[in-house]
FIDOZA-894662 format. One line per 4 residues: number of its first residue (from 1); their letters; for each residue x negated, y negated, z of C-alpha. Coordinates in steps of 0.1 Angstrom, whole numbers. Layout:
NUM	A	X:Y:Z  ...
This chain:
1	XXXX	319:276:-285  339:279:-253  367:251:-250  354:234:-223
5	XXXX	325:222:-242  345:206:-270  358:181:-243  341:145:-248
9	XXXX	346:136:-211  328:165:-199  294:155:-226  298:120:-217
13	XXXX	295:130:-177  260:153:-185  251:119:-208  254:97:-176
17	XXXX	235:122:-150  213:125:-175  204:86:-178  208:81:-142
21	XXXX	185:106:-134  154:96:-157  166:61:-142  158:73:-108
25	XXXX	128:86:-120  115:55:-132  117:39:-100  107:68:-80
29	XXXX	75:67:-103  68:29:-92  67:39:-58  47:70:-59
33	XXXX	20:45:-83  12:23:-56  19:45:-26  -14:50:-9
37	XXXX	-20:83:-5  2:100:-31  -7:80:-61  -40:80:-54
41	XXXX	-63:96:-83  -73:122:-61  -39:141:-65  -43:159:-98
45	XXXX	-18:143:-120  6:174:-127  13:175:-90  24:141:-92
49	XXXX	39:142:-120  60:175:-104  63:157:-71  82:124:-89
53	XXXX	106:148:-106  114:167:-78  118:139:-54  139:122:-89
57	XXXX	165:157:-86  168:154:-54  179:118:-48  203:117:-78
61	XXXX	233:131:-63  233:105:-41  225:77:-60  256:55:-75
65	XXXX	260:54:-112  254:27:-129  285:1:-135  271:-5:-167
69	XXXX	256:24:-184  230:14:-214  246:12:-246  214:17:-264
73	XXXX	173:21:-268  170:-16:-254  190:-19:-230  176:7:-213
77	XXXX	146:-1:-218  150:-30:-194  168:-11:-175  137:11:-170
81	XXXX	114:-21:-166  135:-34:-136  138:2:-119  99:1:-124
85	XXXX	99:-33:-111  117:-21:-78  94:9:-67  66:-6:-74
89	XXXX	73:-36:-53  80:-11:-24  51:8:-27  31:-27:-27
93	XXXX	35:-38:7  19:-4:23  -6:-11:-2  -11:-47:10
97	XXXX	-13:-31:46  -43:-9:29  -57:-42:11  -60:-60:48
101	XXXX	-79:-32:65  -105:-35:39  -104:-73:38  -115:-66:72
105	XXXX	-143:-44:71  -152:-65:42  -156:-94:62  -175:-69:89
109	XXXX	-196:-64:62  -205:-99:54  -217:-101:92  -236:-72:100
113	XXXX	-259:-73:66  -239:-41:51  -225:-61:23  -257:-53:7
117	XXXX	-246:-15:8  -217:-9:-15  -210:24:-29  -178:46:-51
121	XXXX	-147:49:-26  -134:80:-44  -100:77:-29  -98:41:-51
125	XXXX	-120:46:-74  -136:11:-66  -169:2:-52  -160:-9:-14
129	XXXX	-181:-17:17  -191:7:47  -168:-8:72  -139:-13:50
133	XXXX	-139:26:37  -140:36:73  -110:18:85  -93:29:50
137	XXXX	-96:63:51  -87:56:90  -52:38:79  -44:67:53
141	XXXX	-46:95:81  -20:71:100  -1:66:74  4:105:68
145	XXXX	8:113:108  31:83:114  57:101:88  54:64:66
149	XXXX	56:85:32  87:101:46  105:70:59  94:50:26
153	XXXX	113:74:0  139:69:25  135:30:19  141:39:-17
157	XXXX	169:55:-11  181:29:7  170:4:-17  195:13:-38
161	XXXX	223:-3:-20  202:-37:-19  193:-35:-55  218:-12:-76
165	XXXX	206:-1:-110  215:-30:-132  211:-56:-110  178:-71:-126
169	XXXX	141:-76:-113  142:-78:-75  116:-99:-54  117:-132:-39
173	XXXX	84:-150:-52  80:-173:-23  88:-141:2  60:-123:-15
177	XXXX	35:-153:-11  45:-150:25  40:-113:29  0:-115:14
181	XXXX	-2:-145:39  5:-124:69  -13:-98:51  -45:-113:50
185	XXXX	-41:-133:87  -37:-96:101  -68:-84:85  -89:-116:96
189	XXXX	-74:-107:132  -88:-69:128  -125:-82:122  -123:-113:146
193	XXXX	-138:-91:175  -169:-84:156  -174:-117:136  -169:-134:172
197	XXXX	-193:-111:188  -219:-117:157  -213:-152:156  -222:-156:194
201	XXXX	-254:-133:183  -262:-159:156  -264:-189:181  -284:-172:209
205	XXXX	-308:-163:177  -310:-200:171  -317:-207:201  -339:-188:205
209	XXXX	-356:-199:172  -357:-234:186  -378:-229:218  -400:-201:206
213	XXXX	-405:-206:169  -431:-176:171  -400:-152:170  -400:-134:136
217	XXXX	-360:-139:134  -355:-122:102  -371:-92:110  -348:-92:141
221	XXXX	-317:-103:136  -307:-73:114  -311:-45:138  -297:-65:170
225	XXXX	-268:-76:148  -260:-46:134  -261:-25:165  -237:-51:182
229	XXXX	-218:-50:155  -213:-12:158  -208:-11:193  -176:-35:186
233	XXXX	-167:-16:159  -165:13:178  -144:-3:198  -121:-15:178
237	XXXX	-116:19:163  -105:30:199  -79:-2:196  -70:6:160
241	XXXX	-41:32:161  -20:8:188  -30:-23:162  -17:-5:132
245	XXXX	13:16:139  39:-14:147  28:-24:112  36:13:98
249	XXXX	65:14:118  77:-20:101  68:-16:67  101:1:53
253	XXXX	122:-24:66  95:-54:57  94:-36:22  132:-38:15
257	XXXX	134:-76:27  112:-82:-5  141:-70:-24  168:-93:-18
């Protein structure tokens, strides 16, 4: 055996590279879960299984070690909980951006008589609504053209100076509570257009009803409503790339305030 490989220092450097990297991963794993996009079931899981160890190899030389380096299996084992902990709290606010735009075409939905039509979205593997897939799949192409999967490993980088490894679960309850508030107001502010122009629809249909009670409402208030409803929807589509990228644009930094 070559000298240099009876030294203890030089074992006891690979042991700590070691550790830091499959800490890294951990938290690079978080991320990737509830990215949108990349940790989607879609993606075959060996390429994202490669993907979070080569984007793990990579950041590692630049990560700082540890001050405190796990002594044994439980220590870092919570060590691994709170690096989880981390990513996946990151990864959670562009997935609370996704969660609004289908609040909204949810609550599209509800007014144009599609929430009777619900169907597999394959990309979540949940049953959604017409409207709300749509602007989903919509949010997910800007997602990947804005460059937000690019600048949000490089909010995980950065994370790492707000929340070293060892410094505990990260997240300010109240902050979070705060985030799925504006969350939610954002996607009620998407659909207002159409529920505005539908609810407008609803009281001329009244209306209506009242002085000529002959009107068979029922049989047409679904087609007028929904073919309003399109043609807002439509238009809001043409509105949605100016309405969306600020938040894109925002959500690393937005994502990191959640850490301290």
């Amino acid at each position: 055996m070559p000298p240099i490989l009876d030294n203890p220092a030089i074992w006891a450097l690979t042991q700590g590279k070691i550790v830091l990297w499959l800490l890294v991963m951990v938290r690079v794993t978080g991320l990737l879960i509830t990215m949108p996009g990349l940790g989607q079931e879609r993606i075959p899981l060996p390429i994202r299984a490669a993907l979070t160890i080569m984007i793990s190899v990579l950041m590692t030389p630049v990560i700082p070690t540890a001050k405190v380096m796990p002594t044994d299996m439980w220590q870092m084992l919570g060590l691994m909980v709170a690096e989880f902990a981390t990513g996946v709290l990151l990864g959670l606010f562009v997935a609370w951006i996704i969660e609004a735009v289908s609040f909204a075409g949810h609550l599209m939905d509800a007014q144009m008589g599609f929430s009777f039509v619900q169907f597999l979205d394959p990309s979540s593997a949940r049953t959604t609504s017409i409207s709300g897939s749509v602007l989903m799949q919509l949010t997910l192409l800007f997602i990947f053209t804005s460059g937000l999967h690019h600048q949000m490993i490089l909010a995980l980088v950065e994370s790492y100076r707000i929340v070293p490894i060892g410094s505990g679960i990260p997240g300010n309850p109240q902050m979070i509570v705060v985030v799925v508030g504006q969350m939610l107001t954002r996607g009620l502010q998407l659909a207002f257009p159409v529920m505005l122009a539908l609810f407008f629809i609803d009281v001329l249909e009244g209306i209506s009803g009242r002085f000529m009670p002959q009107l068979q409402l029922m049989q047409l208030a679904f087609p007028i409503k929904i073919a309003a409803g399109l043609s807002v929807l439509g238009v809001v589509l043409r509105e949605l790339s100016a309405w969306l990228l600020p938040i894109l644009e925002a959500a690393p930094r937005e994502a990191l305030r959640l850490l301290r």
